[in-house]
Backbone as CSV, one residue per row, in Angstrom:
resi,resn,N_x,N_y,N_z,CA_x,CA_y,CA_z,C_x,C_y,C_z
1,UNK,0.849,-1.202,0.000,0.000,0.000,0.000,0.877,1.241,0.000
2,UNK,0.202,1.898,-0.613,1.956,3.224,-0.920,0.563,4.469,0.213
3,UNK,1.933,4.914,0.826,1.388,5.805,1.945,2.088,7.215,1.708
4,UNK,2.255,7.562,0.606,3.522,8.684,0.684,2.220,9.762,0.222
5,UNK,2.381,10.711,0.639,1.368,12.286,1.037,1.969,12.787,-0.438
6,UNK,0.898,13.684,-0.800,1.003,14.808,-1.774,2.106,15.545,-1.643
7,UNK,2.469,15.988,-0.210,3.858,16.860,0.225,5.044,16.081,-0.226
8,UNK,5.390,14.652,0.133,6.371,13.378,0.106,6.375,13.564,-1.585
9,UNK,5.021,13.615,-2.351,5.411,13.559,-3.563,6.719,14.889,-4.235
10,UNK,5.482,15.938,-3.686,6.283,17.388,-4.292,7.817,17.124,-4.059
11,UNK,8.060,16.624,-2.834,9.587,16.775,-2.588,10.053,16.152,-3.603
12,UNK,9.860,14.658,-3.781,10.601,13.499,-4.124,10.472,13.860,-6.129
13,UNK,9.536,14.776,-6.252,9.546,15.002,-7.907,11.046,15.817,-8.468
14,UNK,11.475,16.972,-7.800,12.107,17.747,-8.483,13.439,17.075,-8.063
15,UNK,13.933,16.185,-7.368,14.392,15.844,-6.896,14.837,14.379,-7.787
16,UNK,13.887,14.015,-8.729,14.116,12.893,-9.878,14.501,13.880,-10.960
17,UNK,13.692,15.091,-11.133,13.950,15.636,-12.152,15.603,16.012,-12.259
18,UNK,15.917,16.142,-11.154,16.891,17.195,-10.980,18.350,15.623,-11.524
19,UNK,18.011,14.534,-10.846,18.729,13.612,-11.427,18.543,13.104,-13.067
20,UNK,17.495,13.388,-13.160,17.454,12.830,-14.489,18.401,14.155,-15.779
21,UNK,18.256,15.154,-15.240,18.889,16.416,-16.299,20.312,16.134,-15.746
22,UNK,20.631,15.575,-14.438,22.115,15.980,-14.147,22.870,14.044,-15.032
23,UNK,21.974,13.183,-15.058,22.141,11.930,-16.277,22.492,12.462,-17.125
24,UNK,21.532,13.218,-17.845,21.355,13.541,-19.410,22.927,14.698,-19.512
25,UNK,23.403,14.895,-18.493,24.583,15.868,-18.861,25.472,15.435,-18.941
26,UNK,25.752,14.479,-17.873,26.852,13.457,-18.032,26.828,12.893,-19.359
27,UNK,25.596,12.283,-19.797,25.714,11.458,-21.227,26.225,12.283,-22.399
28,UNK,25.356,13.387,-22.452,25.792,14.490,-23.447,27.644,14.778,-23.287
29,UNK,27.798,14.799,-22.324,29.329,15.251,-22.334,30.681,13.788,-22.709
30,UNK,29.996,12.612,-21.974,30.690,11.897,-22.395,30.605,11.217,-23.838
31,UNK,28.972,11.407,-24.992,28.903,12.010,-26.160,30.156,12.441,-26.867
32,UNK,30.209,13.644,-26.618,31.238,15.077,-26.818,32.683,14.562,-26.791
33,UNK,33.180,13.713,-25.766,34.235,13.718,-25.364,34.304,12.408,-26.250
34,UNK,33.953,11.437,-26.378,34.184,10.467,-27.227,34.065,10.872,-28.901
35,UNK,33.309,11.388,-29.249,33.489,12.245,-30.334,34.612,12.969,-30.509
36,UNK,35.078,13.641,-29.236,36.177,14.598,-29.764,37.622,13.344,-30.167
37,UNK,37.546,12.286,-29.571,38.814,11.533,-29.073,38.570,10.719,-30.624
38,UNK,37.113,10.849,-31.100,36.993,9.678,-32.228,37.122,10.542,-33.712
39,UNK,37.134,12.029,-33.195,37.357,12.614,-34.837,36.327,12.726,-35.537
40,UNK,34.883,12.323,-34.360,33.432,12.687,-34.979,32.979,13.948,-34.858
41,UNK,33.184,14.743,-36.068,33.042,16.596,-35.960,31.395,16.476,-35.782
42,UNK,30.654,15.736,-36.251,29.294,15.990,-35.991,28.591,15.451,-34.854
43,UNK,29.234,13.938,-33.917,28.944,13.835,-32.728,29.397,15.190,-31.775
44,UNK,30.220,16.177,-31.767,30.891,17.143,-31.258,29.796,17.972,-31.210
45,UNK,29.213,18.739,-32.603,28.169,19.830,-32.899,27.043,19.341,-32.539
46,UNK,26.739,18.075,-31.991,25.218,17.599,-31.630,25.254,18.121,-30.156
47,UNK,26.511,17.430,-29.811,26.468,16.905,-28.309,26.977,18.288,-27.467
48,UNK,27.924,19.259,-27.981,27.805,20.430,-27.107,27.219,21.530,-27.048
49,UNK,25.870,21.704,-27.951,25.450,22.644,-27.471,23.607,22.227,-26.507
50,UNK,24.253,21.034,-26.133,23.613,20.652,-24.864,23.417,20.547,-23.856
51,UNK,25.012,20.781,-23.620,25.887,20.713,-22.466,25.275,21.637,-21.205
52,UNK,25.713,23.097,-21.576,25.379,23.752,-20.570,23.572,24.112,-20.270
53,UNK,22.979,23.740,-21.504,21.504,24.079,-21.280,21.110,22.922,-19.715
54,UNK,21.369,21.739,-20.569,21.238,20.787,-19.074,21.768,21.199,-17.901
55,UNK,22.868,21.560,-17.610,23.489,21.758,-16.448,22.308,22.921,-15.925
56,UNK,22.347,23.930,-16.300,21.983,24.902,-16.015,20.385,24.780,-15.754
57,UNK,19.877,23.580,-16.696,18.569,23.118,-16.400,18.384,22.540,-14.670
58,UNK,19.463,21.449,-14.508,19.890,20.738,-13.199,19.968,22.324,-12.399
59,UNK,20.620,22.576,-12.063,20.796,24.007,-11.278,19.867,24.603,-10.636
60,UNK,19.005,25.176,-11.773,17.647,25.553,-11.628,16.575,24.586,-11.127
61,UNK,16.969,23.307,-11.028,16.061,22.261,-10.151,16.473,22.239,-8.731
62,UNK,17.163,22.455,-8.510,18.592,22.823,-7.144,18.041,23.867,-6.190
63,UNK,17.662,24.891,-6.965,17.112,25.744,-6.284,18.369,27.175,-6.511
64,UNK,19.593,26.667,-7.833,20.079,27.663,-8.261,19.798,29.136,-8.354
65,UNK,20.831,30.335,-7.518,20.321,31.794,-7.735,20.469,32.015,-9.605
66,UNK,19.525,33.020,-9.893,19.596,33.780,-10.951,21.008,33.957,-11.353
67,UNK,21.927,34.166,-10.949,23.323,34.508,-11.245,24.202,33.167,-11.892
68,UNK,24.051,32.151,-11.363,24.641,30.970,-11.261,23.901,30.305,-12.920
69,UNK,22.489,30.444,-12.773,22.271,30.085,-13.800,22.689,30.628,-15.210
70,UNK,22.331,32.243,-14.904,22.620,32.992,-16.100,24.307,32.839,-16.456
71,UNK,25.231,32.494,-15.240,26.227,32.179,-15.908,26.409,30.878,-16.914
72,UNK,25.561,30.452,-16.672,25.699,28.587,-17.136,25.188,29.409,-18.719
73,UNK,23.962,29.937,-18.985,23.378,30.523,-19.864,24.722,30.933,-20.705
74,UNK,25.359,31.867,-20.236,26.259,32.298,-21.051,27.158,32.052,-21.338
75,UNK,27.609,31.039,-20.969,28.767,30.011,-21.348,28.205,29.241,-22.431
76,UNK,26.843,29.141,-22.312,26.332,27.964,-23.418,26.315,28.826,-24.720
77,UNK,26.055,30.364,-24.669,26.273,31.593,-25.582,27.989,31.049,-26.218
78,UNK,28.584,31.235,-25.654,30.553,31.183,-25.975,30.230,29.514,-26.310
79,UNK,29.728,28.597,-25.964,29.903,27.400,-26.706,29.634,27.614,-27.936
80,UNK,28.395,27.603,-28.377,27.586,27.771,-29.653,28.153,28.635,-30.290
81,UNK,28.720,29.660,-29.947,29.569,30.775,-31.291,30.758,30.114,-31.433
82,UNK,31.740,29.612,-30.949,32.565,28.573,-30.563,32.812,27.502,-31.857
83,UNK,31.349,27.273,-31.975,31.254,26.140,-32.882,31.661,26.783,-34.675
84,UNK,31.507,28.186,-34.514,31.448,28.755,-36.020,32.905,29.116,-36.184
85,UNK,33.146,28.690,-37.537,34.863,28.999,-38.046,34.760,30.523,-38.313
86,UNK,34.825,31.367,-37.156,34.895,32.959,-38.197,35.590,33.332,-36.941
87,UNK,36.183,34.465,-37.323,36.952,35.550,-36.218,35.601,36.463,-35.159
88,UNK,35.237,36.868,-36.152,33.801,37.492,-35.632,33.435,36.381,-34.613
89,UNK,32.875,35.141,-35.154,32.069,34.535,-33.590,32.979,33.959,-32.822
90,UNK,34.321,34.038,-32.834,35.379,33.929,-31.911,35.193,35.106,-30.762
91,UNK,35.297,35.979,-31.632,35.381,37.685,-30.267,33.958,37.678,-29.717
92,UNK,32.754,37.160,-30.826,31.402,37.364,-29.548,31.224,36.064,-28.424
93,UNK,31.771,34.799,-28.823,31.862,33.938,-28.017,32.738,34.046,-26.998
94,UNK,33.643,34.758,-27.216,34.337,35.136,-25.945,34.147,36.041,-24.912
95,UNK,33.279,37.368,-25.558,32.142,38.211,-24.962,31.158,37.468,-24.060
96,UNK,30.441,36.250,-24.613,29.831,36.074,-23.724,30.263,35.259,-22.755
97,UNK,31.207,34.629,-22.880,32.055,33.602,-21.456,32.438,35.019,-20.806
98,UNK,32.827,36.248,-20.803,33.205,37.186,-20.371,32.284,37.733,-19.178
99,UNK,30.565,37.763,-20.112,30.292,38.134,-19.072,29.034,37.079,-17.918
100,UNK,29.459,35.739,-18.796,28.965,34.932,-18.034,30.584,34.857,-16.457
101,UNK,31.598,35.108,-16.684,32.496,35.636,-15.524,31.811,36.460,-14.451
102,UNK,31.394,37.509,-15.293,30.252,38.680,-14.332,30.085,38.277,-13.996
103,UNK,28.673,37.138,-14.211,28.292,36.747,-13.330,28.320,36.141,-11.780
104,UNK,29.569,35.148,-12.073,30.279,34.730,-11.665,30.452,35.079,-10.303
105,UNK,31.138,36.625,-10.471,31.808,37.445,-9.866,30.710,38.090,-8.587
106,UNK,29.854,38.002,-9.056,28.522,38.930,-8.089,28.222,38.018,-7.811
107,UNK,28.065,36.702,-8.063,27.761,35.618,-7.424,28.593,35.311,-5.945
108,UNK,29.562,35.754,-6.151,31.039,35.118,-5.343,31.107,36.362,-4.078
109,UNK,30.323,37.639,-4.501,30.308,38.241,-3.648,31.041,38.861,-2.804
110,UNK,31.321,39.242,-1.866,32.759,39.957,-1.256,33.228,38.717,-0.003
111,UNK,33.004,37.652,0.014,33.443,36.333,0.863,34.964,35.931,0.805
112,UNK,35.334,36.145,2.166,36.824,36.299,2.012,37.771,34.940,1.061
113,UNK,39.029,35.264,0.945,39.624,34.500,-0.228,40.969,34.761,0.418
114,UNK,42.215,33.806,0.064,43.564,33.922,0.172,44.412,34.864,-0.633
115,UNK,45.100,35.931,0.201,45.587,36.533,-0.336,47.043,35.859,-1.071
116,UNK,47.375,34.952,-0.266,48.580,34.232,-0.854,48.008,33.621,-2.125
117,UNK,46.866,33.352,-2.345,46.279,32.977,-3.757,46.198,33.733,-4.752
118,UNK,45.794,34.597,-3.969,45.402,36.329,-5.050,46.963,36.666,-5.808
119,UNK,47.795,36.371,-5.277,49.241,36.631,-5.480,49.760,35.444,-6.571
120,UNK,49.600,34.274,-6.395,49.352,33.471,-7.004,48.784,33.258,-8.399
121,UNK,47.767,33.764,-8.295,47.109,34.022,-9.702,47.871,35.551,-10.000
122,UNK,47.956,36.334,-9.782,48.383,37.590,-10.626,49.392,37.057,-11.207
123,UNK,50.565,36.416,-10.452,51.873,35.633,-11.130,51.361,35.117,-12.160
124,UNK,50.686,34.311,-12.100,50.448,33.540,-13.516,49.662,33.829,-14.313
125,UNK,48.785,35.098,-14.026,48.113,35.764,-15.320,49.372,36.669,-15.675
126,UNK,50.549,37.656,-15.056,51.179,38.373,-16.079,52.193,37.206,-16.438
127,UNK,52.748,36.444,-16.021,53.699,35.474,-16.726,52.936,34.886,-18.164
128,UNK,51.286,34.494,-18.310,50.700,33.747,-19.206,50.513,34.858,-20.552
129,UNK,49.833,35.918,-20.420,49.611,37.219,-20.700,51.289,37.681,-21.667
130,UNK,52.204,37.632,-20.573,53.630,38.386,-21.297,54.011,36.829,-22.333
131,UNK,54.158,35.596,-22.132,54.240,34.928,-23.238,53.767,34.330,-24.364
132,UNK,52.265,34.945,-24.211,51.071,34.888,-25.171,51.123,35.902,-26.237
133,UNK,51.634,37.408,-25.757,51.491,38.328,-26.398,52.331,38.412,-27.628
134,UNK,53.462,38.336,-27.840,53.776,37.768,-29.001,53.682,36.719,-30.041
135,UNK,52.955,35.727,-29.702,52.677,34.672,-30.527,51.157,34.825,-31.515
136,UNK,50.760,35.917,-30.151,49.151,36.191,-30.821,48.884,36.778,-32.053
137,UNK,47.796,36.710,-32.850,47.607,37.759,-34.055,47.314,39.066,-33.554
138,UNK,47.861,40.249,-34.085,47.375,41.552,-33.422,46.102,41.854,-32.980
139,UNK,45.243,41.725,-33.654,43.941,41.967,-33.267,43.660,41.172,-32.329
140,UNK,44.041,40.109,-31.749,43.696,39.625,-30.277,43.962,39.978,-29.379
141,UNK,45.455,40.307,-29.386,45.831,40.534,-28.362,45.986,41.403,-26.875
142,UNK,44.877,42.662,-27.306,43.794,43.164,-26.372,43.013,42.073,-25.541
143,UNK,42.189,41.978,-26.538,40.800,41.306,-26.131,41.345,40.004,-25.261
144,UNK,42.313,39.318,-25.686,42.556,37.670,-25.215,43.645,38.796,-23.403
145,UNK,44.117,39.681,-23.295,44.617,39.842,-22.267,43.482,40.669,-21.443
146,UNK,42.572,41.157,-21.884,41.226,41.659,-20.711,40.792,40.900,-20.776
147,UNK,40.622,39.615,-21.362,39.554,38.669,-20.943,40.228,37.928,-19.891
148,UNK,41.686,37.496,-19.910,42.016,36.848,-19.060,42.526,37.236,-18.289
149,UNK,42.597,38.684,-18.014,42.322,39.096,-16.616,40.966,39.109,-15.814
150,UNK,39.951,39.011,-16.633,38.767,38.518,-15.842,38.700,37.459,-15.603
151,UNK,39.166,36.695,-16.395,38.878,34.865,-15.906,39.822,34.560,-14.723
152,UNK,40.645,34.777,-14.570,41.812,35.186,-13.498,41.267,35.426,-12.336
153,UNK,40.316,36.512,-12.278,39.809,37.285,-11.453,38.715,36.339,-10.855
154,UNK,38.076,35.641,-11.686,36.794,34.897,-11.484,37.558,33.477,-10.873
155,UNK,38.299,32.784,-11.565,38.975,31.533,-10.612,39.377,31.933,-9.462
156,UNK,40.518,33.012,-8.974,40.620,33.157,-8.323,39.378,33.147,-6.559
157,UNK,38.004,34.241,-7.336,37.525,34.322,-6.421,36.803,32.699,-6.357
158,UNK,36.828,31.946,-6.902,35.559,31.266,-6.935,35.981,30.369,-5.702
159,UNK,37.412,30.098,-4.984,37.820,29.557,-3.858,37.301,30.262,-2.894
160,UNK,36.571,31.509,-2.959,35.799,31.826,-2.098,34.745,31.196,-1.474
161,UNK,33.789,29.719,-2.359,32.857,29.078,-2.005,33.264,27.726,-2.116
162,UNK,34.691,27.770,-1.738,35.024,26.297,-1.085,35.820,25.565,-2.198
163,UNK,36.321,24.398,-1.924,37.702,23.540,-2.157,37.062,23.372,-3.899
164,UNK,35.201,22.609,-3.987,35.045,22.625,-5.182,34.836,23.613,-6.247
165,UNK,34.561,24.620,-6.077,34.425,26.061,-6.623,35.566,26.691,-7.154
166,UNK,36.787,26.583,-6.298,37.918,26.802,-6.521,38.651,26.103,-7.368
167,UNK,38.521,24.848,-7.493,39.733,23.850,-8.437,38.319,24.251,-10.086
168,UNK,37.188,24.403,-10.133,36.477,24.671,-10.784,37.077,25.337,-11.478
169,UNK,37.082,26.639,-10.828,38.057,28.231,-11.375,38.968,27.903,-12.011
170,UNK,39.811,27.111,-11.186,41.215,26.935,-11.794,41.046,25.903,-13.074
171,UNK,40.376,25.108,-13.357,40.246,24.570,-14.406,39.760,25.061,-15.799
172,UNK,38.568,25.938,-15.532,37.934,27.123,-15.881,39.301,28.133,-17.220
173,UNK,40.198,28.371,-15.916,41.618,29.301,-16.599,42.527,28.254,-17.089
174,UNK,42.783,26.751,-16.966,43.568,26.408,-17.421,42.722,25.471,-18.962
175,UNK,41.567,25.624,-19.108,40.952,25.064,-20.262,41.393,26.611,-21.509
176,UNK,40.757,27.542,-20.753,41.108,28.232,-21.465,42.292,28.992,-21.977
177,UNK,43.199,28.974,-21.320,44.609,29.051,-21.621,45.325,27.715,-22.436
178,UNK,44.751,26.789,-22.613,45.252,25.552,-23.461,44.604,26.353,-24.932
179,UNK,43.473,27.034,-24.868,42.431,27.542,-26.362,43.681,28.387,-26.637
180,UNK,44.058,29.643,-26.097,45.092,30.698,-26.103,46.301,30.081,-26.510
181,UNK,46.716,28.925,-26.284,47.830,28.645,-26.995,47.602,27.619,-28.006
182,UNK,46.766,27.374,-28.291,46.352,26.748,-29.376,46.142,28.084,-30.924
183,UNK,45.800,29.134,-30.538,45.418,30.477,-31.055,47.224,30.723,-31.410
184,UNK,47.954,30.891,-30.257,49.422,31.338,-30.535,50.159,30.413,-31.278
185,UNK,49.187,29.138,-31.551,50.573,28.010,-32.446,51.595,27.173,-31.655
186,UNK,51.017,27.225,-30.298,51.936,26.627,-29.169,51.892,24.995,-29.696
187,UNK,52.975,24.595,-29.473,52.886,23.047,-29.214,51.842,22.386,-28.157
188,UNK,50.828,21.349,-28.524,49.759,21.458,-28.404,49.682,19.766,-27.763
189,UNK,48.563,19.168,-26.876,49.344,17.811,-26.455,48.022,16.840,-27.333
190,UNK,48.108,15.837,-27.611,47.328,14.860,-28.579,46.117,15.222,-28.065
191,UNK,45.257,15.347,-29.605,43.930,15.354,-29.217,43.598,16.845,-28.793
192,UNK,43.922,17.543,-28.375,44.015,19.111,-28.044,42.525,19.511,-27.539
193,UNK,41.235,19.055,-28.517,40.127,19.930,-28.231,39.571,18.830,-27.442
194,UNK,40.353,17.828,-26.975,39.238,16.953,-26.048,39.924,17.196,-24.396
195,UNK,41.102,18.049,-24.730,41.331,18.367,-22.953,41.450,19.378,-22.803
196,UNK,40.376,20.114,-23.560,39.721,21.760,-23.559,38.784,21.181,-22.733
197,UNK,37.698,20.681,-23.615,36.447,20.017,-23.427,36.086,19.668,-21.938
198,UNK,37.371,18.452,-22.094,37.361,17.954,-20.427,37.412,19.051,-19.471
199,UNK,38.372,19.814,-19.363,38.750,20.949,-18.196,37.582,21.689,-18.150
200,UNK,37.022,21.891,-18.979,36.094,22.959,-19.387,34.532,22.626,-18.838
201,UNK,34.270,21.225,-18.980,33.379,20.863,-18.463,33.339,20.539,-16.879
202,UNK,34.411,19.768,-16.401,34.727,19.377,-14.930,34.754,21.059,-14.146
203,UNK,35.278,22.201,-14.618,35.825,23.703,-14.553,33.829,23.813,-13.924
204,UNK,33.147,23.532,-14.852,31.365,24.374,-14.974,30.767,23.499,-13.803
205,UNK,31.030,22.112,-14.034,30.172,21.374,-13.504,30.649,21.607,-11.371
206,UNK,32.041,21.511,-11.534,32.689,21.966,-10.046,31.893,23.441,-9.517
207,UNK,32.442,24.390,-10.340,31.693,26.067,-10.155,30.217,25.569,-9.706
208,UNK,29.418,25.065,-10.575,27.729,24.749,-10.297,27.842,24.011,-9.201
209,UNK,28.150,22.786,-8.872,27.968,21.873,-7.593,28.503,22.906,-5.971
210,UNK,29.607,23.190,-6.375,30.498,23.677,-5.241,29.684,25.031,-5.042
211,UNK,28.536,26.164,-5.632,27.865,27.254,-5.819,26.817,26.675,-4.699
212,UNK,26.021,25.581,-5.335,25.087,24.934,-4.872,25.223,24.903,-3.455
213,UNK,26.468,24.119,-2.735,26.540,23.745,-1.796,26.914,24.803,-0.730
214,UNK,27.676,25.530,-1.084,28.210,26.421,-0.493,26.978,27.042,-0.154
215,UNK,25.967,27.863,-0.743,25.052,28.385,-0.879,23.894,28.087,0.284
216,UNK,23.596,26.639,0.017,22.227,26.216,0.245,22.461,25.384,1.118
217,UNK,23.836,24.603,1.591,24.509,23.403,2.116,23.832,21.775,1.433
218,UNK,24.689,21.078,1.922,24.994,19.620,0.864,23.814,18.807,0.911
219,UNK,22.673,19.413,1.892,21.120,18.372,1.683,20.526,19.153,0.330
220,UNK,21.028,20.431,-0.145,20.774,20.602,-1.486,21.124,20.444,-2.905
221,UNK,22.277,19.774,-2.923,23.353,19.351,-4.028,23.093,18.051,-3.821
């Protein structure tokens, strides 16, 4: 005899939902990632611009703030332009990972952070920054050094909401600094766009979980 109340239901619904979108992301990504490793350009264009809609779908079942999501939103913006061979949707896809950072950033709030970190990252944004800048095409090389002083800015703080938030960040800057030297012609390690992919995804999915928890604590994640 099933005894579970209308209330028992409400809980226990969003709560499947919320597993079933955070399934469907995993699948989509490991999709993506087997595609990227198999040289399937069209398993790739199916499977990532799915990516962050789900996550961000999961999130919003979570009980995700407005901020957190709209960052997920705008990362899924910089995926999808991402996907187009032009210079143009290079600079707007990077616009919008830019200000899906914003987001980020107001999310993260003024919650204290390591200054020995803060120090840390400046080192390795002007060290990354001063050996990028020559390899780059001129016209980037603005845009690719304000952007990654915001992304900088945004890993950094994101150790503000704990151990997972933080290695998030840092994955976050080191996916995208593998793109940046891929752009400069750097020697590049096998496979190249599948340990973008990877960092890039583990980088969103850490930021979202570690947001969550920090936030709401771990009976909500």
């Amino acid at each position: 005899m099933n005894t579970a109340t209308p209330a028992d239901t409400a809980r226990t619904t969003p709560r499947t939902v919320s597993r079933v979108l955070l399934a469907a992301f995993v699948l989509a990504a490991a999709v993506d990632l087997l595609s990227l490793l198999a040289g399937a350009d069209l398993g790739h264009r199916i499977a990532k611009p799915l990516l962050l809609p789900l996550l961000a779908a999961y999130a919003a079942t979570r009980g995700a703030p407005r901020l957190l999501t709209a960052a997920l939103l705008f990362g899924w913006g910089g995926d999808v332009f991402l996907l187009l061979d032009a210079d143009w949707a290079f600079l707007v896809g990077m616009g919008s990972f830019a200000v899906g950072h914003v987001c980020y950033l107001v999310l993260f709030g003024r919650r204290r952070t390591s200054p020995a970190l803060g120090a840390l990252y400046a080192v390795a944004l002007v060290g990354t920054v001063l050996l990028l800048w020559p390899d780059l095409p001129a016209d980037l090389r603005l845009p690719v050094a304000c952007y990654s002083l915001l992304l900088t800015a945004m890993a950094y703080r994101a150790s503000s909401l704990g151990l997972a938030a933080g290695v998030g960040g840092a994955l976050f800057l080191l996916s995208d600094t593998l793109i940046a030297g891929g752009i400069a012609d750097w020697p590049q390690l096998p496979a190249p766009d599948f340990w973008v992919m990877l960092t890039y995804l583990a980088a969103q999915y850490l930021l979202t979980s570690g947001a969550l928890r920090a936030l709401y604590g771990e009976s909500r994640t």
